[in-house]
N, C-alpha and C positions, 0 to 999 in steps of 0.2 A: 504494500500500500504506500502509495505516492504523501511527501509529506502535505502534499495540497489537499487529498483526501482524507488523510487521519484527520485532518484539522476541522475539514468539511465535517466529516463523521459525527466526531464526537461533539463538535456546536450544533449538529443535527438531534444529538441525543440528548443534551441538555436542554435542549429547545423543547422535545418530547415529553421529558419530564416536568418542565417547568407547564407545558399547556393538561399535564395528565391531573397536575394538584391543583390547577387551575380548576378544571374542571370537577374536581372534589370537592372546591369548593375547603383547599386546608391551604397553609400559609405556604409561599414560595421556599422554606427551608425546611419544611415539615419533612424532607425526606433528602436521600443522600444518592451518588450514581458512586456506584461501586466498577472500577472497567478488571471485567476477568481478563486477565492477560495470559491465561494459558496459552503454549505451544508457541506463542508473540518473543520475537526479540528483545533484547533487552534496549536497542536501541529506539525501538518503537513506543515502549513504555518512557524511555528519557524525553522521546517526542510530545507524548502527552502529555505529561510531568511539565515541560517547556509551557504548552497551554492550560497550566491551571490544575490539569488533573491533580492528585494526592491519594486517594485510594483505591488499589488494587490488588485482584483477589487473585488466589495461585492454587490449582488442583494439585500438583504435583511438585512433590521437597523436592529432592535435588532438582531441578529444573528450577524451582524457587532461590535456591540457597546460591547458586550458581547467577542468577541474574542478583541478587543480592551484593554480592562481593563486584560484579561490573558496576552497579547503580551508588555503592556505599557514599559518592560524595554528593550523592541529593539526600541530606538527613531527616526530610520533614515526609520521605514518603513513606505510608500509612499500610504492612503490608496484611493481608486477611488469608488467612490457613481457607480455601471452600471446602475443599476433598475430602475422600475417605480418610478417614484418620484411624492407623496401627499400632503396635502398643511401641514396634522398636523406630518410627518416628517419631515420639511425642516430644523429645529431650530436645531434636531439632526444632522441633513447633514450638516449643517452650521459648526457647530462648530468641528467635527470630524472628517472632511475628508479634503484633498487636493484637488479634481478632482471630480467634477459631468458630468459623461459623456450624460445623458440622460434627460436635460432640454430643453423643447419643451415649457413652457409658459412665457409668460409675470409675471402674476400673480406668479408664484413657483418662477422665478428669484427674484421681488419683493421683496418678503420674503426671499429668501437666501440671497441678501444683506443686508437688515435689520437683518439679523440674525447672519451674519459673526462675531464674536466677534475683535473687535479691536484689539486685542493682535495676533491677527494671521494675515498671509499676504491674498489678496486677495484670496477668492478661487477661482481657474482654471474651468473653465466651457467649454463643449461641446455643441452648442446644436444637439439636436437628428434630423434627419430627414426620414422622410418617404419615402425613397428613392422609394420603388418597389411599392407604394399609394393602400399598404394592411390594408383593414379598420378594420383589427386585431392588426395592430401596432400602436404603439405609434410613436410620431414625427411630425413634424412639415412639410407643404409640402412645396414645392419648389416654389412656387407663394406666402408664405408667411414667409417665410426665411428673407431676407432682413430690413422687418421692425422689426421681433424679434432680430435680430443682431444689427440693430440698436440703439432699446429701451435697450437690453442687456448692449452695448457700455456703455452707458450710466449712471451703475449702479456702485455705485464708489467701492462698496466692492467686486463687479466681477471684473475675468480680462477672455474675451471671448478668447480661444486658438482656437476654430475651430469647425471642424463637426463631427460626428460621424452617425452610420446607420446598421442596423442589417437586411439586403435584404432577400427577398425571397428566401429558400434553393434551390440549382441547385446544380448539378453533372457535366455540362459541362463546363472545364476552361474560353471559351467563354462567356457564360453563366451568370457567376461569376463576370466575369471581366466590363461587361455592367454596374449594378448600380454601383457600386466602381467609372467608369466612372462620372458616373452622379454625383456622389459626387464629384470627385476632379473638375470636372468641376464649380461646382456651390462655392465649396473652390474658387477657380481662379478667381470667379464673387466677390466675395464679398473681396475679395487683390484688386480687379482695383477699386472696391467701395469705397470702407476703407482703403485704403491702409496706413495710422498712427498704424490700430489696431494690425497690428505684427500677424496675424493669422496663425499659423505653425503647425497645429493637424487634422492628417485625422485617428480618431481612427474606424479603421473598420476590418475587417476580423478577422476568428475564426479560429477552429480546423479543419472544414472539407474547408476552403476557404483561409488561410493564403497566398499563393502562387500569388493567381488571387489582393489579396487585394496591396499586395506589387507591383505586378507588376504595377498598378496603386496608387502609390504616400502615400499608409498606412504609417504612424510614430508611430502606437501604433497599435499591434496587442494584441486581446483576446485572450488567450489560456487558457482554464478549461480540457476538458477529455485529452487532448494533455499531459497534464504533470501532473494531479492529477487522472485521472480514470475517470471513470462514474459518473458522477451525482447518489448520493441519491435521488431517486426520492421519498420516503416517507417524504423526510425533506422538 
């Protein structure tokens, strides 16, 4: 991607989002563009980083860690673990990112507070949920949400922000907008629950669903082909 298009792109995106809250009828900052920069160069991320960008999201650690040590002399950028997450990456995770949006266990939490290094502030946690209970996804399901939030609460080097959830693809706004539901709803349960924990993160919608996800209560939108292209799928 041409630098004249990334630039296109991503003012395209933020155009997108800014008319999607618009039409929500919620504040112009009421939500965030998160650009997944998987399988993306590192120089293409310095590109958007150059336009304003700051947070971007990484499926894959070393692919991460490795654009990491190219990019170290931009210090303000903000970097979000999305991926599966294992138990013998978590020490990586711990220590190199801000934001693990896709924590579903007890056990990986564990280990990412014991791995947080002191010298850094809590890291930000999501956990995942199995919104659309596709037993190809990862997440956590809605019958045991609570007690993971809980034990989560609990872990001094975490600080839980909220939920996050990657639904079954749909083409109908309708459609789209159901799990998003479920999600902000089960957000809302766990505020009357916990309501000390300060819980303000419903990171959900993408490229093909950003509209349906805002309209239901999104504060971190994913955007990858929206602003970067197609996925590599070789990488």
């Amino acid at each position: 991607m041409t630098d004249l298009v990334l630039s296109d792109s991503l003012a395209a995106a933020r155009r997108r989002l800014e008319a999607a809250l618009a039409d929500a009828g919620r504040a112009p900052d009421a939500a965030r563009l998160l650009a997944v920069s998987k399988t993306k160069p590192a120089a293409m991320i310095r590109e958007a980083h150059r336009l304003g960008q700051r947070d971007f999201g990484e499926n894959y650690l070393q692919e991460a860690l490795d654009k990491q040590v190219e990019l170290a002399d931009l210090d303000d950028i903000v970097w979000h673990f999305i991926g599966p997450l294992q138990s013998n990456k978590t020490r990586d995770v711990a220590g190199h990112f801000a934001w693990v949006h896709s924590l579903d266990r007890e056990k990986i939490a564990r280990r990412l507070s014991e791995q947080r290094p002191d010298d850094l502030p809590p890291l930000n946690v999501c956990l995942q949920v199995n919104i659309s209970d596709e037993t190809s996804k990862s997440g956590v399901s809605l019958a045991e949400l609570p007690s993971l939030a809980e034990a989560v609460m609990a872990m001094p080097r975490l600080r839980l922000r909220g939920l996050m959830a990657i639904p079954a693809p749909a083409d109908d706004p309708i459609a789209q907008r159901t799990p998003f539901a479920r999600l902000r709803e089960a957000l809302a349960t766990l505020r009357q629950r916990f309501p000390e924990a300060g819980l303000d993160t419903l990171s959900m919608g993408m490229s093909g669903d950003l509209e349906a996800a805002i309209q239901e209560g999104a504060t971190q939108v994913r955007l990858g082909t929206a602003i970067f292209g197609a996925r590599d799928r070789s990488a």
